[in-house]
Backbone of each chain as ProteinMPNN parsed JSONL, in Angstrom:
{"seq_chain_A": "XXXXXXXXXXXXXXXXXXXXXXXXXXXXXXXXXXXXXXXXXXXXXXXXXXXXXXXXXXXXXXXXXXXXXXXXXXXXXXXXXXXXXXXXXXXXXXXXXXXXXXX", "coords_chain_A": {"N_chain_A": [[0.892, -1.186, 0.0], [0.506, 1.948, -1.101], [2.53, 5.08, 0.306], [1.922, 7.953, 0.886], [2.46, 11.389, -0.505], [2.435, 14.573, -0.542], [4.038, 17.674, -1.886], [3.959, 21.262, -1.93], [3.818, 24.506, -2.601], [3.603, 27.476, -0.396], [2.698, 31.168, -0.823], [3.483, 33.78, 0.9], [2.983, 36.847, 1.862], [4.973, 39.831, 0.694], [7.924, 39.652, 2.736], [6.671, 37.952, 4.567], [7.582, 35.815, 5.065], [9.018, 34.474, 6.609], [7.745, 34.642, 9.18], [5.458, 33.306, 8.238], [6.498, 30.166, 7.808], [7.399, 29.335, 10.622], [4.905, 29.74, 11.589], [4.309, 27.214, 10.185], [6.099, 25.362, 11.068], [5.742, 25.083, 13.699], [2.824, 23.785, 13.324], [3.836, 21.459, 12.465], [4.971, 20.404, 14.929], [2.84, 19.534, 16.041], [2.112, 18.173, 14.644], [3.007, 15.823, 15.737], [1.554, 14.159, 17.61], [0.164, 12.894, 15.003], [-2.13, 10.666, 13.497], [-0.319, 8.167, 11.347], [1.372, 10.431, 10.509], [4.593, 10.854, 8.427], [6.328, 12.649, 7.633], [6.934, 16.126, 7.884], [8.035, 18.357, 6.354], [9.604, 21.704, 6.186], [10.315, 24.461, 4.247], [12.625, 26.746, 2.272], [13.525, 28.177, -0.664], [16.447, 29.006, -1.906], [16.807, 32.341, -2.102], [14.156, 33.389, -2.802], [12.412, 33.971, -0.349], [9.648, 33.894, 0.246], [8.124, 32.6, -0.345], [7.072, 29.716, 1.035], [7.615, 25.613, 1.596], [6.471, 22.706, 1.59], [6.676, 19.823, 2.675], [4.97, 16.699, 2.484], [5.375, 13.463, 3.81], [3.241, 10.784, 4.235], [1.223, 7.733, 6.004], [-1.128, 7.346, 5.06], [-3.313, 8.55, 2.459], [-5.976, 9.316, 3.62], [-4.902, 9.518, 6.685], [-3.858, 11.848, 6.098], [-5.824, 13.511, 5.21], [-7.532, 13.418, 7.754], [-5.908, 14.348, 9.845], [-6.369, 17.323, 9.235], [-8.855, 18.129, 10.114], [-8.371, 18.459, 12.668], [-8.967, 20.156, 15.88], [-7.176, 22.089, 16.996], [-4.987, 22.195, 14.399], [-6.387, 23.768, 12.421], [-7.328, 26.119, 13.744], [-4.632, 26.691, 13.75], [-4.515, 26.976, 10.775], [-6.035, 29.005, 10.282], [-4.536, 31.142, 11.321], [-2.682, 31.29, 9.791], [-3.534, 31.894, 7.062], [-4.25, 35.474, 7.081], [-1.655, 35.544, 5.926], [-0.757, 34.774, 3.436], [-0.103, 35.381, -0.268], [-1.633, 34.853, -1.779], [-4.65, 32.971, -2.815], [-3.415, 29.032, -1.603], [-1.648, 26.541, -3.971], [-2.268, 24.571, -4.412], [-0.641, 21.208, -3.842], [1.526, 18.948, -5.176], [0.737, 15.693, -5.177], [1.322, 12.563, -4.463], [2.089, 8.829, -5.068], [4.367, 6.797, -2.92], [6.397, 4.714, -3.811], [8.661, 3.425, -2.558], [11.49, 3.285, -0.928], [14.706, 5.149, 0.779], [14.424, 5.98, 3.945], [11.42, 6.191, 4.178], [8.928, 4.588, 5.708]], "CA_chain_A": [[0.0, 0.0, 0.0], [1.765, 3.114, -1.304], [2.291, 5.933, 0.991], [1.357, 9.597, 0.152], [3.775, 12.34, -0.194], [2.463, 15.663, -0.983], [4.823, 18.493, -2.065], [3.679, 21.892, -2.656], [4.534, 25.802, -1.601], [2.61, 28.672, 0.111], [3.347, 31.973, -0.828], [3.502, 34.663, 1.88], [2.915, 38.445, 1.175], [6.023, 40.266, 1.117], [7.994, 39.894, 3.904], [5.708, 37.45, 5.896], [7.771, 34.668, 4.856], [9.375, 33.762, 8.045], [6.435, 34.73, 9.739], [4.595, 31.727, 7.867], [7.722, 29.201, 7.933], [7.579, 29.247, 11.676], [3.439, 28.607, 12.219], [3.823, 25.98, 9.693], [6.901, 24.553, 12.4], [4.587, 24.859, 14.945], [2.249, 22.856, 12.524], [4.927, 20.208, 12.842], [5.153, 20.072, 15.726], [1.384, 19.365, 16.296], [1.55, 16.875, 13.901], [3.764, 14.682, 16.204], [0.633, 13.271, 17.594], [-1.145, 13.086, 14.36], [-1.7, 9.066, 12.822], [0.536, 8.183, 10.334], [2.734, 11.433, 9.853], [6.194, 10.411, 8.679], [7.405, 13.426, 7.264], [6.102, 17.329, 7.679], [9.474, 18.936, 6.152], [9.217, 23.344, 6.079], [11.555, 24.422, 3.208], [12.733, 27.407, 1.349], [14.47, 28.024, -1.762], [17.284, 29.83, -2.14], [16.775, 33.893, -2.996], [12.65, 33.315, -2.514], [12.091, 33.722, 1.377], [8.774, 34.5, 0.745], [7.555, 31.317, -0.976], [7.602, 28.534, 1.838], [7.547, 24.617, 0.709], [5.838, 22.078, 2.743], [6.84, 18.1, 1.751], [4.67, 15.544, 3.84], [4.871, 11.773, 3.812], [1.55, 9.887, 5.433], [0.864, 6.54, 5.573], [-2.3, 7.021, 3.984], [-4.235, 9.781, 2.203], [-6.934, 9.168, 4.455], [-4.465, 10.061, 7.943], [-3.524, 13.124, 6.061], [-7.306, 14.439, 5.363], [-7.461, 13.367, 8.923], [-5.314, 15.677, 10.221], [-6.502, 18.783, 8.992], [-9.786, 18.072, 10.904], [-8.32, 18.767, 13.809], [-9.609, 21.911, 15.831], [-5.584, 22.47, 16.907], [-4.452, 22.612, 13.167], [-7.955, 24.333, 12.122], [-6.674, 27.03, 14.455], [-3.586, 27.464, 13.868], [-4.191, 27.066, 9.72], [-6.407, 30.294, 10.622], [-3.329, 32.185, 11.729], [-1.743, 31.615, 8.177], [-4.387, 32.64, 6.02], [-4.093, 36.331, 6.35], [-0.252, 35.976, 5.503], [-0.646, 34.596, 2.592], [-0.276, 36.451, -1.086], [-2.962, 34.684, -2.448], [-4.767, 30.911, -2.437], [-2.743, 28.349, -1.712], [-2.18, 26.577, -4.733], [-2.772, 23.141, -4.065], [0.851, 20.488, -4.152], [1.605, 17.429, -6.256], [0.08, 14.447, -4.897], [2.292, 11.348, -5.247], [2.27, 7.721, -4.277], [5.352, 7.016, -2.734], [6.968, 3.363, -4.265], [9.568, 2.846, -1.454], [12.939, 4.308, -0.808], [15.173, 5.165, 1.794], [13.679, 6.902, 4.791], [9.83, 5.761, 4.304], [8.227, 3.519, 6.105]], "C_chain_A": [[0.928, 1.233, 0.0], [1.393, 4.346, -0.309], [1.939, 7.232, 0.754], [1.983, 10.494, 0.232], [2.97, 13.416, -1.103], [3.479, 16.742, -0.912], [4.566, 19.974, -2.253], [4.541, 23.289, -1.499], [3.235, 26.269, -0.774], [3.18, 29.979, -0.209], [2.728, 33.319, -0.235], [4.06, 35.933, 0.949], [4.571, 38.78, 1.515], [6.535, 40.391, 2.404], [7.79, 38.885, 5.009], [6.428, 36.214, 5.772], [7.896, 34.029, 6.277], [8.759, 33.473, 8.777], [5.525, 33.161, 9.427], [4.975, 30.323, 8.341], [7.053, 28.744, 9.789], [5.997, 28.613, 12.44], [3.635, 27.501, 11.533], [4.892, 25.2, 10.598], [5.655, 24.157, 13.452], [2.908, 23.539, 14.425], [2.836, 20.892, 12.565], [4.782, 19.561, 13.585], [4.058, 19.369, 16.554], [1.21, 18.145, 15.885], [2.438, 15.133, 14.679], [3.169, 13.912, 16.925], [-0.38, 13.103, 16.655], [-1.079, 11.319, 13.795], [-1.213, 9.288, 11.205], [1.589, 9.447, 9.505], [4.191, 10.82, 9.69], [7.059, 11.642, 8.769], [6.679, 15.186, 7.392], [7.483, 18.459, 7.521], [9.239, 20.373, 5.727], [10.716, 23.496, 5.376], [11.367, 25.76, 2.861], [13.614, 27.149, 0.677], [15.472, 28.94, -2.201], [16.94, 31.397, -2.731], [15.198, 34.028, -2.675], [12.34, 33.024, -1.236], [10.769, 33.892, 1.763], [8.002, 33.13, 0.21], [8.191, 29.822, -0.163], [6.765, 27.228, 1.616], [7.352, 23.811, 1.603], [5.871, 20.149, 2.076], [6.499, 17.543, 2.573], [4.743, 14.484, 2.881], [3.881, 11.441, 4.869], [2.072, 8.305, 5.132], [-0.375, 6.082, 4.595], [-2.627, 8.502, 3.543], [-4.731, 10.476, 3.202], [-6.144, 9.819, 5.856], [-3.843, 11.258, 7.371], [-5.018, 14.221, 5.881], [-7.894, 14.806, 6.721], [-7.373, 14.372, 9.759], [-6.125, 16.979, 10.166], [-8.062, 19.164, 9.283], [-10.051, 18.624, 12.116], [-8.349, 19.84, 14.556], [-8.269, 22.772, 16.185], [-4.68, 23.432, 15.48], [-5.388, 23.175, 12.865], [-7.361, 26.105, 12.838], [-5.775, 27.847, 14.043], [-3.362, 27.96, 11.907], [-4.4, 28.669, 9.424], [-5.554, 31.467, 10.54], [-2.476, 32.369, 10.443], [-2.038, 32.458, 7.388], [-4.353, 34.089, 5.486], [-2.568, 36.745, 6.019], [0.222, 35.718, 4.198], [-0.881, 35.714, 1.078], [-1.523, 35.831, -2.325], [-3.46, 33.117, -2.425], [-3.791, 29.992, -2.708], [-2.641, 27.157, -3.261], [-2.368, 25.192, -5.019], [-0.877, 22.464, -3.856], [0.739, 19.291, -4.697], [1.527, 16.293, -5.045], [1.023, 13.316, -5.511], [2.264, 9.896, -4.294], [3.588, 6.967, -4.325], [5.578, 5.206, -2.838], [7.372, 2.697, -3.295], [10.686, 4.161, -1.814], [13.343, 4.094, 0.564], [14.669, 6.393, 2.956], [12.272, 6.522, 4.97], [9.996, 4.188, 4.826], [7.408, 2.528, 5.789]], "O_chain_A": [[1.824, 1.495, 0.802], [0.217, 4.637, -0.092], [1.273, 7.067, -0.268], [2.299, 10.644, 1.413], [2.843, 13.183, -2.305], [3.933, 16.855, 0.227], [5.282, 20.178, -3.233], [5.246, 23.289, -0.49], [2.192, 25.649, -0.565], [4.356, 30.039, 0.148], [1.734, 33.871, -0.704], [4.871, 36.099, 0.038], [5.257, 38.181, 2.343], [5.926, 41.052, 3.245], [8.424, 38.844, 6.064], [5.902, 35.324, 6.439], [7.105, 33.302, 6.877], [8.796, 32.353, 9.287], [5.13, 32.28, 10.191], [4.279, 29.526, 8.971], [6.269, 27.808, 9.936], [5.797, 27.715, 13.258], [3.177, 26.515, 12.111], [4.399, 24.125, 10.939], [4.981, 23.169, 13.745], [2.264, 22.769, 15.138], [2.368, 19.757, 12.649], [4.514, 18.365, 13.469], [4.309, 18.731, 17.576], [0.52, 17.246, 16.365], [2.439, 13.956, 14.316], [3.765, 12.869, 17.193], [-1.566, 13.105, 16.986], [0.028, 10.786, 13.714], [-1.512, 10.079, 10.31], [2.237, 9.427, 8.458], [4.845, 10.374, 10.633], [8.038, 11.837, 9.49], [5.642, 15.25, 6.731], [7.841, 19.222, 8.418], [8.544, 20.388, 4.71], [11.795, 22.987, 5.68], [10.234, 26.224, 2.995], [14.459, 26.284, 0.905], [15.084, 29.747, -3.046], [16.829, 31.489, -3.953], [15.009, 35.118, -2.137], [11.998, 31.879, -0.941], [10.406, 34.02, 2.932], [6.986, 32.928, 0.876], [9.163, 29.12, -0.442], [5.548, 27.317, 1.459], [8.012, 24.004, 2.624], [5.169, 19.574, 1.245], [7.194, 17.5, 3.588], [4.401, 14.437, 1.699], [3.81, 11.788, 6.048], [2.933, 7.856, 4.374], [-0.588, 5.14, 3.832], [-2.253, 9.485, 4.183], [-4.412, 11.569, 3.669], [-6.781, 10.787, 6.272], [-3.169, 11.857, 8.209], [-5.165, 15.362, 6.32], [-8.487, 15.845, 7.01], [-8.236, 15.079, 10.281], [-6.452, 17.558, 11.201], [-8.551, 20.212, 8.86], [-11.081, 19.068, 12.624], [-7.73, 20.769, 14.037], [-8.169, 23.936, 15.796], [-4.112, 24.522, 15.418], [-5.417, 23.267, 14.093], [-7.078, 27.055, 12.108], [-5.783, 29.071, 13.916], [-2.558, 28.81, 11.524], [-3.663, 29.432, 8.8], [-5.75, 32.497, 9.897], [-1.776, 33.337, 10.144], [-1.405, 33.427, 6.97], [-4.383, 34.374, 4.289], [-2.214, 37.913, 5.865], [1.268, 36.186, 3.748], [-1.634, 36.684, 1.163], [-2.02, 36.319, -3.34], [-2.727, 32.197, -2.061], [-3.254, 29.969, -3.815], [-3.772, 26.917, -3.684], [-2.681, 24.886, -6.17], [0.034, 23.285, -3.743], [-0.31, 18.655, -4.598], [2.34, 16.219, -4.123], [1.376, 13.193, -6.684], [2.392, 9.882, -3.07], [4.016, 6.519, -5.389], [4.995, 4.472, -2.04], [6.86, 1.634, -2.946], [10.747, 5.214, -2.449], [12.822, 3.331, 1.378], [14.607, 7.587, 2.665], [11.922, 6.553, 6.15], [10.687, 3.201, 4.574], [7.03, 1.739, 6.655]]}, "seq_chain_B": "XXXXXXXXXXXXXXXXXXXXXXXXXXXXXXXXXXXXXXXXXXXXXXXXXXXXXXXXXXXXXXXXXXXXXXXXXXXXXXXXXXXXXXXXXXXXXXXXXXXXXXX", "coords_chain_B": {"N_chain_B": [[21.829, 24.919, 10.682], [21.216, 24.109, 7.243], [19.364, 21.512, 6.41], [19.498, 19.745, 3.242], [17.448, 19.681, 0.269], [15.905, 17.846, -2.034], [13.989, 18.073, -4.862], [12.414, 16.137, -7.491], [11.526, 15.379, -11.026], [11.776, 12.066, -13.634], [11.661, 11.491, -16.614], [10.387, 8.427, -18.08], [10.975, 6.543, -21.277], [8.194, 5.689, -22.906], [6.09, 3.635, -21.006], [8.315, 2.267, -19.868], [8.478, 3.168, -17.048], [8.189, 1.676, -14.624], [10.745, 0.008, -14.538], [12.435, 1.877, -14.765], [11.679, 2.761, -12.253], [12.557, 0.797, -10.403], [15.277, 0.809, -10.707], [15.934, 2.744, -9.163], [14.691, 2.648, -6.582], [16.931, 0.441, -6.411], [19.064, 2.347, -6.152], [18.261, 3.756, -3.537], [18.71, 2.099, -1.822], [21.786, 1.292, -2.003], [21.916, 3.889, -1.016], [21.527, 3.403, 1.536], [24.434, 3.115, 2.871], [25.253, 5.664, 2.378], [27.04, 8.652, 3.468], [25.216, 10.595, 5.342], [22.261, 11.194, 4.319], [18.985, 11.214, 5.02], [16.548, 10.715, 3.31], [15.424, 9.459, 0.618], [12.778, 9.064, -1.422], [11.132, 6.96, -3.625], [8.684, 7.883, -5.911], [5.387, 8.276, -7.573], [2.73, 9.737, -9.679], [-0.577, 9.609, -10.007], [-1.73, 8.291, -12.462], [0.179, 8.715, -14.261], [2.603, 6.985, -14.977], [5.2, 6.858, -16.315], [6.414, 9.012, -15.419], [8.79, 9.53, -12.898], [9.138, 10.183, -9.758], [11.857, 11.516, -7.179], [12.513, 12.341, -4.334], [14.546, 13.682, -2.385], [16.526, 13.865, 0.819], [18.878, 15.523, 2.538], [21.565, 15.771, 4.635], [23.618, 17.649, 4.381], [24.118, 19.612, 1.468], [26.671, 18.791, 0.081], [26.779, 16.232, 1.054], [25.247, 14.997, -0.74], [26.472, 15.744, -2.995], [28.461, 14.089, -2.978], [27.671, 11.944, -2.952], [26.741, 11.014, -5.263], [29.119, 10.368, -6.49], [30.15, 8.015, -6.36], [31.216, 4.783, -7.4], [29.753, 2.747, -7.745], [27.154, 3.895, -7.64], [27.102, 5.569, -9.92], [27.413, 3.408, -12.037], [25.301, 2.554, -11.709], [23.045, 4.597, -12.333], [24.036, 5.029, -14.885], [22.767, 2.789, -15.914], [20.289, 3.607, -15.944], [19.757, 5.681, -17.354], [19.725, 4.856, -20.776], [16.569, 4.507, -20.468], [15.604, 6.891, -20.726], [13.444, 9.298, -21.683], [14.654, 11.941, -22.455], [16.609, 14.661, -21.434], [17.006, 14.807, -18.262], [15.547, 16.964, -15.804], [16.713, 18.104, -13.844], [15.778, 18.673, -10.251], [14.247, 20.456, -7.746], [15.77, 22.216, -5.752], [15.596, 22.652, -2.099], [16.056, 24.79, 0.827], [15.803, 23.26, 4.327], [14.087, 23.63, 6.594], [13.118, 23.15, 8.65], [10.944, 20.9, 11.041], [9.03, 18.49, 11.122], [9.986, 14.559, 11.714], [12.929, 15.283, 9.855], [16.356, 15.174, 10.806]], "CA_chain_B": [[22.605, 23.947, 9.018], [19.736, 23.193, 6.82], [19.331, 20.309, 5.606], [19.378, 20.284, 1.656], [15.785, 18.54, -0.124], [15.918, 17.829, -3.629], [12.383, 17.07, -5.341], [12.171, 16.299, -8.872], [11.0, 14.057, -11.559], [13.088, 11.588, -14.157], [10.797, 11.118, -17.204], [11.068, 7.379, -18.724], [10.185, 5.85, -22.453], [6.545, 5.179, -22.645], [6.105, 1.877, -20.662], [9.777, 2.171, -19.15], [8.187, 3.844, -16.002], [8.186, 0.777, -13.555], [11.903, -0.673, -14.573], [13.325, 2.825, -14.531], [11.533, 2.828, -10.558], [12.739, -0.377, -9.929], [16.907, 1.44, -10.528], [15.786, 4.104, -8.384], [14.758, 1.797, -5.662], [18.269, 0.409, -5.863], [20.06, 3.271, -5.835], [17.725, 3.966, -2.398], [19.508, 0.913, -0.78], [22.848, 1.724, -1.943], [22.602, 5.374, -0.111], [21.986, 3.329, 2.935], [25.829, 3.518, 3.535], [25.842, 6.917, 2.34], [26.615, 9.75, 4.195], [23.78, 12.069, 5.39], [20.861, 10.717, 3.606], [17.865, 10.922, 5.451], [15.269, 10.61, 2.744], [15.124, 9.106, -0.695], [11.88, 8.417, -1.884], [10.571, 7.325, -5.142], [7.238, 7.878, -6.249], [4.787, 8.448, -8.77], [1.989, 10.36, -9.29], [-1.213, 8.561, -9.795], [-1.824, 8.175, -14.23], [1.489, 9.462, -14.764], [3.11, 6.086, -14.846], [6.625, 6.895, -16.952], [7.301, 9.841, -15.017], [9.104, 8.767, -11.432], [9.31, 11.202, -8.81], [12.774, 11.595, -6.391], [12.294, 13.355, -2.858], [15.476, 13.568, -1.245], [16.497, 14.97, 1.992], [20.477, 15.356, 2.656], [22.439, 16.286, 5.91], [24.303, 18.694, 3.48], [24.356, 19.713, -0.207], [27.843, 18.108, 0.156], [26.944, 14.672, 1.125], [24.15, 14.719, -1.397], [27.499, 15.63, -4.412], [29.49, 12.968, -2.496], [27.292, 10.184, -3.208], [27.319, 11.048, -7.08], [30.739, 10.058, -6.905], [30.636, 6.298, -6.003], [31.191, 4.263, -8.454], [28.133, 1.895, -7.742], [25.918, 4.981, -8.066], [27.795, 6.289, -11.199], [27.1, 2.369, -12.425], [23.275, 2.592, -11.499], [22.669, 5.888, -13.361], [24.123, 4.67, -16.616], [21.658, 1.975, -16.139], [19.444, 4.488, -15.935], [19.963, 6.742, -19.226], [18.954, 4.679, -21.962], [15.368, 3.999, -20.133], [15.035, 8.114, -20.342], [12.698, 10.229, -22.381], [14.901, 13.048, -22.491], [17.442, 15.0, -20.323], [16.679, 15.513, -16.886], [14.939, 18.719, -15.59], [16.885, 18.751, -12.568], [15.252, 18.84, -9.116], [14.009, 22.05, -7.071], [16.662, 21.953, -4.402], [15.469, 23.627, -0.857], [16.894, 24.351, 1.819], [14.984, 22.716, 4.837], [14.375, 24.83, 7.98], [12.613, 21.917, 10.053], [9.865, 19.637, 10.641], [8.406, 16.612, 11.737], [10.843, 13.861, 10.491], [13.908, 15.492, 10.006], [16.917, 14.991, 11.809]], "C_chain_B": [[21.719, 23.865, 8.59], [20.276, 22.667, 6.202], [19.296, 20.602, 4.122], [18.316, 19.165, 0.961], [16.018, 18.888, -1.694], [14.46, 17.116, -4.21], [12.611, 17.62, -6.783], [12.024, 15.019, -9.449], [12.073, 13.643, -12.712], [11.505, 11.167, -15.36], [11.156, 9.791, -18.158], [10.192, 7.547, -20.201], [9.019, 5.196, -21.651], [6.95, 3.653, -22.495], [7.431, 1.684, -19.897], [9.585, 2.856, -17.732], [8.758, 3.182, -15.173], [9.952, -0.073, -13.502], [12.459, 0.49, -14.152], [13.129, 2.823, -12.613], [12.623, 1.74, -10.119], [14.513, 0.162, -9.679], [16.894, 1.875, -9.575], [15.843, 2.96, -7.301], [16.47, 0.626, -5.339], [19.197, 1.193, -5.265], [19.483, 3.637, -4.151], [18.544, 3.133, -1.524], [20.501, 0.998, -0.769], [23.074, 3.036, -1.071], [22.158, 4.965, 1.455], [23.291, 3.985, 3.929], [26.312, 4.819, 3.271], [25.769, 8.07, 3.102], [25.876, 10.847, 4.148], [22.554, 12.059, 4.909], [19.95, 10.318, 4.652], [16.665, 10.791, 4.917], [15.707, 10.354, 1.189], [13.885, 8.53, -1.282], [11.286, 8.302, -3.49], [9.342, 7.065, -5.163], [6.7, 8.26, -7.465], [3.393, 9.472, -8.871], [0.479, 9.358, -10.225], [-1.926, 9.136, -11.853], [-0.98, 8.751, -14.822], [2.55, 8.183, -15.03], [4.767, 5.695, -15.242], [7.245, 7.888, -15.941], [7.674, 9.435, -13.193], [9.847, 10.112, -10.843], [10.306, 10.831, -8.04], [12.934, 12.582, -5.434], [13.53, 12.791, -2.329], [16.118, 14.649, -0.186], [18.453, 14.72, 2.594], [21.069, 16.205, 4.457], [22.872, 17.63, 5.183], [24.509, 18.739, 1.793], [25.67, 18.349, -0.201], [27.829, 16.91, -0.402], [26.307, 14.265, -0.126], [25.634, 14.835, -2.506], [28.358, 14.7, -4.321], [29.143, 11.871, -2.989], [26.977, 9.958, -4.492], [28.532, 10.285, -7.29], [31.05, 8.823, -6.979], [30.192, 5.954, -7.4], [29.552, 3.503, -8.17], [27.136, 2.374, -8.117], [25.912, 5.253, -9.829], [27.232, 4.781, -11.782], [25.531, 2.397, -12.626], [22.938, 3.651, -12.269], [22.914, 5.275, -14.825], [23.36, 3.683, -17.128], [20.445, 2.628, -16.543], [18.789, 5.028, -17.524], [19.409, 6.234, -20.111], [17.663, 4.398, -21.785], [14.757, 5.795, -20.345], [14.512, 8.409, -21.541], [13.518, 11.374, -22.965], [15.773, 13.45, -21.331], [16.801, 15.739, -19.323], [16.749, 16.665, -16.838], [16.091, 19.033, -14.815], [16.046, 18.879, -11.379], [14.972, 20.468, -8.538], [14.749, 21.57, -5.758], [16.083, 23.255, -3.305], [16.267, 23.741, 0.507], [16.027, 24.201, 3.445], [14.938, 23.318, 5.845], [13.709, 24.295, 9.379], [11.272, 21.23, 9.555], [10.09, 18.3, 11.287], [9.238, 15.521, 10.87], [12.08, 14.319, 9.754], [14.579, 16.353, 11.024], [17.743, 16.615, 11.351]], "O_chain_B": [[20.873, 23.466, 9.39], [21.288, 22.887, 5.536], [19.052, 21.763, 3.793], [18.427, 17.953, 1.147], [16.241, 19.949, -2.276], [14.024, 15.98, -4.023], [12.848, 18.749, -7.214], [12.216, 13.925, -8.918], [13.039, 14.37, -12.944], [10.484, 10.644, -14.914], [12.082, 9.919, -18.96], [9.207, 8.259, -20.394], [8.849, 4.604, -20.585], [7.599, 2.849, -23.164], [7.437, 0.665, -19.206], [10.654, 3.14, -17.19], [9.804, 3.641, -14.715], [10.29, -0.676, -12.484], [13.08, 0.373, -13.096], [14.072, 2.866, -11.823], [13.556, 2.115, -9.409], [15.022, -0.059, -8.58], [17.806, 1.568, -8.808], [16.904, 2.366, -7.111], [16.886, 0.229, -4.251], [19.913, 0.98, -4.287], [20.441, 3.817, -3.398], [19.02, 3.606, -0.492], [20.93, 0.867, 0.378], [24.143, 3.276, -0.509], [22.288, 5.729, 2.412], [23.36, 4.719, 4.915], [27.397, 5.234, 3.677], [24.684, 8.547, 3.434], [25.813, 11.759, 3.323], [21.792, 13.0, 5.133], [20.058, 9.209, 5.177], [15.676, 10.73, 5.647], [16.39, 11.226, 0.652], [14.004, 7.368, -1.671], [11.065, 9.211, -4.291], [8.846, 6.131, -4.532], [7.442, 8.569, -8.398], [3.127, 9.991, -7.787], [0.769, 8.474, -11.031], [-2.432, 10.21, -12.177], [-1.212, 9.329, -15.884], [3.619, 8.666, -15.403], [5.434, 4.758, -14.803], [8.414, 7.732, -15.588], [6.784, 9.101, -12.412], [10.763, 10.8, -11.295], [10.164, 9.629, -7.817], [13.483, 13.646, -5.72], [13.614, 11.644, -1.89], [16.193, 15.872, -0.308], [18.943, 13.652, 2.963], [20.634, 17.207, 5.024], [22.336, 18.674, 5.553], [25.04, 17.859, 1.114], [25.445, 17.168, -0.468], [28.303, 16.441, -1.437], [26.724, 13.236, -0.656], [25.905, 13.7, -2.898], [29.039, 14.353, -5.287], [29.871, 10.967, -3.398], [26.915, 8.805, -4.917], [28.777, 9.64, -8.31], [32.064, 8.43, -7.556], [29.367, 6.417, -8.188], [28.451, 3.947, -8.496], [26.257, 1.796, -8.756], [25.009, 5.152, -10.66], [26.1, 5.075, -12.165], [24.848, 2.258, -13.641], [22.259, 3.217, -13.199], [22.057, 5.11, -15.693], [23.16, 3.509, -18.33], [19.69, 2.188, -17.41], [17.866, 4.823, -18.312], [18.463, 6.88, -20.562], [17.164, 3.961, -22.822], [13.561, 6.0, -20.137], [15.007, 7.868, -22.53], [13.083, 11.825, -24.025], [15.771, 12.756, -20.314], [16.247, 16.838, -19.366], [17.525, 17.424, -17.417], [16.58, 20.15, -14.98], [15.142, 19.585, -11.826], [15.535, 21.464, -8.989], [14.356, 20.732, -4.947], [16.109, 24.457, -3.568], [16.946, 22.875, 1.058], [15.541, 25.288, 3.757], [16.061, 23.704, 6.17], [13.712, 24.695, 10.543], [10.739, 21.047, 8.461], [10.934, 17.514, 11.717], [9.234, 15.515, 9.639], [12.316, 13.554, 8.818], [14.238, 17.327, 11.695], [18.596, 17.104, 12.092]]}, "name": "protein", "num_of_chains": 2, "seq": "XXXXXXXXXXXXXXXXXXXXXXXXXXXXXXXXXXXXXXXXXXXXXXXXXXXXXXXXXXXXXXXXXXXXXXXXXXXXXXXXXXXXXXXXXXXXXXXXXXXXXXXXXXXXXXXXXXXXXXXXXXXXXXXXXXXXXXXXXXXXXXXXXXXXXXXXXXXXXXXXXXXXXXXXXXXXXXXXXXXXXXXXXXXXXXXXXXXXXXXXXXXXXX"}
């Protein structure tokens, strides 16, 4: 049963990057009782501090729709929203084969 | 330090999707012994079947140019090549600033 690895950005108004970066940590950190999180990795990209990159592994789809149920993350997604520079714009959806590091 | 995340895709000959994975998934077991590798995953995205997705997550850019270098790897890639579509995009390299799941 393949695991689920979404990849995508967020991009924060001028400025707010860090600002964002840091709830989505705190996002993280939330997620360390969530079922089946493997991976909730907060990224930027060199020169673009304002465009922050969010790579999860799940075990399933399903414990990542899960998640974002929860009135914790619900909360805190709240706190993002007005930092953002416009709708998020979804992230690539992928079912993860195997490799090194997954479970 | 951040970590260094490389996500990108390897596009095979139509129908060469699942053999080209099948390399990848070696090369995953070979960077057991390599230094700094905390994430190699291969995946796919779901009716995309040639194109094979590579999420990797490195201790340091470094280790990640280090483990180019082994021969075994350098061996596995050239396996690689004639299964390709075309020359690699390249990956979106980030640089990782935390998260659930990395060390």
């Amino acid at each position: 049963m393949n695991r689920y690895l979404l990849h995508g950005k967020l991009r924060a108004q001028e400025g707010k990057g860090h600002e964002l970066s840091q709830i989505l940590l705190r996002a993280a950190d939330m997620l360390q009782s969530a079922n089946g999180c493997q991976l909730y990795a907060v990224s930027v990209e060199e020169g673009v501090p304002d465009d922050i990159w969010i790579t999860e592994i799940w075990d399933t789809k399903e414990d990542h729709d899960n998640s974002l149920k929860s009135v914790e993350i619900k909360n805190l997604i709240s706190t993002a929203i007005p930092l953002l520079a416009g709708n998020p714009e979804g992230g690539l959806a992928l079912h993860v084969i195997g490799g090194l590091g997954v479970q």
